[in-house]
C-alpha positions in Angstrom: 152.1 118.2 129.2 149.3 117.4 131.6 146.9 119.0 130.0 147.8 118.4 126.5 147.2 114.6 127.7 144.0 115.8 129.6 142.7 117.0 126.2 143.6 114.3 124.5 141.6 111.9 126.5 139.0 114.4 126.5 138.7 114.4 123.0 138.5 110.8 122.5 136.5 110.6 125.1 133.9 112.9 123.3 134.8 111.1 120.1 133.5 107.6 121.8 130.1 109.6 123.0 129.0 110.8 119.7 130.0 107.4 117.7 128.3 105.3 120.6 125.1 107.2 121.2 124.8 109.3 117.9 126.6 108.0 115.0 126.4 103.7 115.5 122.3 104.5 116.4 121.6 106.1 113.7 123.5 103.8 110.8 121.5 101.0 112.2 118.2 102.9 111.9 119.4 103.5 108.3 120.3 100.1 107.9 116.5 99.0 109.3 115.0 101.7 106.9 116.6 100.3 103.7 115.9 96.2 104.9 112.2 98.2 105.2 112.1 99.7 101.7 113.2 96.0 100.4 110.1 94.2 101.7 112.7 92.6 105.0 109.8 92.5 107.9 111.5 90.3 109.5 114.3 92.4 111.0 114.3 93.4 114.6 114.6 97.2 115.4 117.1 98.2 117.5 116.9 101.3 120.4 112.9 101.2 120.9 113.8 101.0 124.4 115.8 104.6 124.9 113.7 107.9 125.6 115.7 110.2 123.2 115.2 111.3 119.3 116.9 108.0 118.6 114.7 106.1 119.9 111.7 107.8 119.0 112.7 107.5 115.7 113.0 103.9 116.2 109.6 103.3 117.4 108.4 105.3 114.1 110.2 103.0 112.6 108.9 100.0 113.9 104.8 101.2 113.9 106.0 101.3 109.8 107.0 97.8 110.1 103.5 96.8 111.9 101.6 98.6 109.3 103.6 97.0 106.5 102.7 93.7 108.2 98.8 94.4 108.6 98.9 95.7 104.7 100.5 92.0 103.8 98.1 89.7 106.0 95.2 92.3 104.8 96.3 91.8 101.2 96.7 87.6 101.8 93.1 87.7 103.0 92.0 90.0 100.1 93.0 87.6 98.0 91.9 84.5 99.7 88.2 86.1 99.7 88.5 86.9 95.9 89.5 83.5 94.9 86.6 82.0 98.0 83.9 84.3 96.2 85.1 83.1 92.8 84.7 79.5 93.2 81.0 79.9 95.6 80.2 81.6 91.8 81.6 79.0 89.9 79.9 76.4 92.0 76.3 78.6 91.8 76.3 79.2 88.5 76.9 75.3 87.6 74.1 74.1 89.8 71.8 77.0 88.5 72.5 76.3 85.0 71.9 72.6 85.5 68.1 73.6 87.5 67.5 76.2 84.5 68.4 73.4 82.3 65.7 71.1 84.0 63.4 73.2 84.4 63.1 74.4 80.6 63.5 70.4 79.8 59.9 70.3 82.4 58.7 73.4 80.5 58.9 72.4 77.2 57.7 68.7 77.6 54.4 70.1 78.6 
């Protein structure tokens, strides 16, 4: 009877272990990979802090999230610089056309 109890409390013992440290882990990674497939930057990472594959694959995990952030603040200034270089051209060509426009009003008065 002793050690059918012994076993028992082994078992769920062992059955904690691999739910807390295996199983709970890694549906959370999954959890963070899919809010990272959806565009969620936002999220915060969980288990960057343990020294085992979990959390190795955590800290993957997160330098994907950095990157995804540089891409979007790389692609905001992108834009920004297309739409400042549009309107410096907009603004030059205006003012050249009005000096060209002088300048052949000088030319042909003459």
């Amino acid at each position: 009877m002793v050690i059918i109890s012994i076993n028992v409390v082994y078992y769920y013992f062992s059955l904690w272990v691999l739910y807390s440290k295996l199983i709970k882990p890694l549906s959370e990674l999954n959890f963070n990979m899919e809010q990272l497939a959806n565009g969620d930057l936002l999220m915060l990472i969980k288990g960057t802090d343990k020294n085992n594959e979990v959390g190795y694959m955590a800290k993957k995990l997160l330098i994907f999230k950095e990157n995804s952030l540089l891409k979007e603040k790389t692609d905001i200034a992108s834009k920004a610089k297309i739409q400042f270089l549009s309107q410096i051209s907009h603004e030059l060509r205006t003012s050249l056309n009005a000096i060209f426009g002088f300048f052949g009003i000088l030319v042909t008065d003459d």
